[in-house]
C-alpha positions as CSV (number, residue, x, y, z in Angstrom):
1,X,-11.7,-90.9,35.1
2,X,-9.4,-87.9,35.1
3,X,-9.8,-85.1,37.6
4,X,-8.7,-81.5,36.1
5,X,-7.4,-79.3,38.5
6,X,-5.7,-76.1,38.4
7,X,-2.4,-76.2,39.8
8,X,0.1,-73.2,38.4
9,X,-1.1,-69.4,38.9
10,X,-0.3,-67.3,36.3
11,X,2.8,-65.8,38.1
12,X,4.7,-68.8,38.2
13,X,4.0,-69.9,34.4
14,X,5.1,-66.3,33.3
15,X,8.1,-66.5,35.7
16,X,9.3,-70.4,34.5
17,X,8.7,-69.6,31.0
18,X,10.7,-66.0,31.2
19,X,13.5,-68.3,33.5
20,X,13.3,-71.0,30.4
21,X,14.2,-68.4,27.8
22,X,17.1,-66.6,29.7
23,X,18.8,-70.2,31.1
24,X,18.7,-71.0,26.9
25,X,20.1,-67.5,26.1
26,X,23.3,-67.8,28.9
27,X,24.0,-71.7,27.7
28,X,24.2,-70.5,24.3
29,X,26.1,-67.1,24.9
30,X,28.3,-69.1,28.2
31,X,29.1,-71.6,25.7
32,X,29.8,-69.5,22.9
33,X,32.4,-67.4,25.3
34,X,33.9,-70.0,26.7
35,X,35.2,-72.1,23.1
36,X,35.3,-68.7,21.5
37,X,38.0,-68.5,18.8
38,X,38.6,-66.7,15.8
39,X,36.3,-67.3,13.2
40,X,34.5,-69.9,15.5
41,X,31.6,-69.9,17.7
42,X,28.0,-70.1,18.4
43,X,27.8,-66.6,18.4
44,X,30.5,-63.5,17.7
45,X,32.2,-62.8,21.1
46,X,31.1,-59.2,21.4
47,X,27.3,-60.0,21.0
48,X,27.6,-63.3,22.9
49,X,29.3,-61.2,26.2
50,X,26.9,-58.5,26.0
51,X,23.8,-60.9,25.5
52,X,25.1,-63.2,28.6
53,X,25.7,-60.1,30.4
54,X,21.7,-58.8,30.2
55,X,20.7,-62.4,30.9
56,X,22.6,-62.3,33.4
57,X,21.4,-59.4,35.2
58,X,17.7,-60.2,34.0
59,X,17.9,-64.0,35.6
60,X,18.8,-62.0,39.0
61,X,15.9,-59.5,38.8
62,X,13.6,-62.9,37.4
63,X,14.8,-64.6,40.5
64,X,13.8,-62.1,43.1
65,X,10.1,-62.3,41.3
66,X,10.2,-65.5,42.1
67,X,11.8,-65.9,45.9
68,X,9.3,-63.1,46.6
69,X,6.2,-64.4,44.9
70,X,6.9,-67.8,46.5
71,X,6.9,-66.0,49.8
72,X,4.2,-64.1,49.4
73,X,1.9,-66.7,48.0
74,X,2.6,-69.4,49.6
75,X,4.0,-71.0,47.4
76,X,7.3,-71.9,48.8
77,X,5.7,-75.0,50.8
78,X,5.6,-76.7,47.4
79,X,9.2,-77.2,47.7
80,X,9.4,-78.5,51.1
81,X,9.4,-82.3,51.7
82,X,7.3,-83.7,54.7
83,X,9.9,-85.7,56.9
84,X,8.3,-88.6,57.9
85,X,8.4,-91.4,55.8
86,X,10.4,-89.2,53.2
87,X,12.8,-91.7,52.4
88,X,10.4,-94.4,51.6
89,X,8.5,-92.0,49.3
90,X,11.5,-91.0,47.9
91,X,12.0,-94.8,47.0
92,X,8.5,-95.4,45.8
93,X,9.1,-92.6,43.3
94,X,12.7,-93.6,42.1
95,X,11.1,-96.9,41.1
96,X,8.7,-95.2,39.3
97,X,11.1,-93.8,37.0
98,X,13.3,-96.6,36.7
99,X,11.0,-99.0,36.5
100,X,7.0,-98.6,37.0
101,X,7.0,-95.8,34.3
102,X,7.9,-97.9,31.8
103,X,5.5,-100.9,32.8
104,X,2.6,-99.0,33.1
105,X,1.9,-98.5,36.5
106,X,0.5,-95.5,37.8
107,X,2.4,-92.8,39.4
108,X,2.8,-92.9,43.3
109,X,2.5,-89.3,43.6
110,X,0.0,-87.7,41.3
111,X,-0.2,-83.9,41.7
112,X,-2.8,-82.0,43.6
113,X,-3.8,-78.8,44.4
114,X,-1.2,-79.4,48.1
115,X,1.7,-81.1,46.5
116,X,2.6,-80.0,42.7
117,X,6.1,-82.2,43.4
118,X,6.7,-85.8,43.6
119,X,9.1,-86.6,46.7
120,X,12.4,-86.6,44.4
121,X,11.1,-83.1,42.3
122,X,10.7,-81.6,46.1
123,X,14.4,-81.9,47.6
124,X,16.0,-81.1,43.6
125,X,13.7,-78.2,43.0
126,X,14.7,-76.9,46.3
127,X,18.2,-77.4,45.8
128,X,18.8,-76.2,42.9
129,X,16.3,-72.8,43.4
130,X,17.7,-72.3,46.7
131,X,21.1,-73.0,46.5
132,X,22.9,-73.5,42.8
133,X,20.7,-70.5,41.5
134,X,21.7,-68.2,44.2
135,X,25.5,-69.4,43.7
136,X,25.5,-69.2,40.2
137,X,23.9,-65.9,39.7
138,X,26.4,-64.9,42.7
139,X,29.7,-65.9,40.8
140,X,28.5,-64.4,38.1
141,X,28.0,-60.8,39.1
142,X,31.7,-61.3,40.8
143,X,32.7,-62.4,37.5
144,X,30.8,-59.0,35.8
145,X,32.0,-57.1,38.5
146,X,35.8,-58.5,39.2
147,X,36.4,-56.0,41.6
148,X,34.3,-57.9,43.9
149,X,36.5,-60.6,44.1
150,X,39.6,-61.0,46.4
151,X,43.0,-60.4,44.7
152,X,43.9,-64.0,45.9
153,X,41.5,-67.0,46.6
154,X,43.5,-70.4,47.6
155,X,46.5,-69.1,46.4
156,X,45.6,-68.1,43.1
157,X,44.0,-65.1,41.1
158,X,41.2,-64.0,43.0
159,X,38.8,-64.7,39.8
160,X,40.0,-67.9,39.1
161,X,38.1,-70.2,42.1
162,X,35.2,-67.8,41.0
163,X,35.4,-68.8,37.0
164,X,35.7,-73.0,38.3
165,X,32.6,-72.4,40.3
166,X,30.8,-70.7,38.1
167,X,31.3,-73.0,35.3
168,X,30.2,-76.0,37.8
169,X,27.1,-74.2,38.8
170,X,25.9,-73.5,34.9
171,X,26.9,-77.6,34.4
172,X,24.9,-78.5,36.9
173,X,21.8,-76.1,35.7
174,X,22.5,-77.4,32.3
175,X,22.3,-81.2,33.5
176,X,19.2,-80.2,35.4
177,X,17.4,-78.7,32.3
178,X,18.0,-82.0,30.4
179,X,16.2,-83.6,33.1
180,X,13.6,-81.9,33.4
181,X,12.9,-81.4,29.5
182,X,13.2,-85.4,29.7
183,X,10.4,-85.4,32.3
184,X,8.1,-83.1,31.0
185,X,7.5,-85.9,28.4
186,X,6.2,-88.5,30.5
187,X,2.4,-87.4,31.4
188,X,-0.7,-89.4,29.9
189,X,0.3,-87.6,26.9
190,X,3.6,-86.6,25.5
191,X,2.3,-82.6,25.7
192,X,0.4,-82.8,28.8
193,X,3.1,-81.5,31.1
194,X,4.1,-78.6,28.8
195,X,0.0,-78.1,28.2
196,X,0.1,-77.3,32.2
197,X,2.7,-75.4,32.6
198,X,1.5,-73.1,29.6
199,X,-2.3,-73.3,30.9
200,X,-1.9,-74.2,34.6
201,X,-4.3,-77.0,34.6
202,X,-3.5,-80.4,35.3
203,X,-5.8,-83.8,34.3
204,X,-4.7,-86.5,36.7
């Protein structure tokens, strides 16, 4: 019998969702400015810069809701693995999605009201909310506001290290949305994940 628990305040379903809309806007603007040619594109260059720009800036502001609301409530334990016996956890929960998923068994880690990650979701959520965000949205503003960057950076234009790791921080955001749109399918139901994250209750 299921157990239906509420898991995700309101906060942090307003912040993902607002997060969700502006990482779709910059993929679609960032890509649009990057293969942008004449006649071809996503969307016209000029719209495309100044719509990647305001997401830009908006995604920062979005962020400090969320670094500071994680402080304040708490929340920020959620993303903080427990060190012992981590690594066979970890394990247990890589053969769950490699494997078990697909067989049937149950998962290893089902969420409670203490632990909303599995092992794996711990350590990537962390790493990519507290260290490729921060990068990306801090290349970016040095790309928005060049002047900020050094006139030379390993011998070449000061921008140019700045563009490269930039581009690799959106790929890896990108790559990481794919995942996680991926895993939001596999609850009892093929909705139940995205049901939680837009009610904040959770049958496990």
């Amino acid at each position: 019998m299921s157990e239906r628990i509420y898991i995700l305040a309101r906060w942090i379903r307003v912040w993902h969702w607002i997060n969700a809309a502006l990482i779709l806007t910059l993929i679609a603007s960032g890509i649009s400015l990057h293969y942008s040619r004449p006649g071809v594109g996503l969307i016209k260059f000029s719209l495309a810069r100044e719509m990647h720009n305001i997401a830009g800036i908006t995604l920062c502001i979005d962020y400090l809701f969320f670094f500071f609301g994680n402080i304040i409530s708490g929340n920020w334990w959620q993303f903080i693995p427990r060190p012992h016996g981590y690594a066979l956890r970890a394990w247990k929960q890589f053969r769950f999605y490699m494997w078990d998923m697909f067989h049937g068994a149950p998962h290893p880690f089902p969420v409670t009201r203490d632990d909303n990650f599995n092992p794996l979701q711990q350590v990537t959520y962390w790493a990519v909310m507290y260290l490729v965000y921060p990068l990306l949205m801090i290349t970016g503003l040095i790309y928005l506001y060049p002047t900020l960057a050094p006139d030379r950076w390993f011998g070449m234009d000061g921008l140019v290290p700045v563009a490269f790791a930039h581009y690799a921080f959106a790929f890896i955001i990108f790559m990481f949305l794919l995942i996680h749109l991926y895993l939001a399918t596999t609850g009892h139901k093929l909705t139940d994940k995205v049901k939680m994250m837009i009610t904040g209750w959770s049958d496990e």
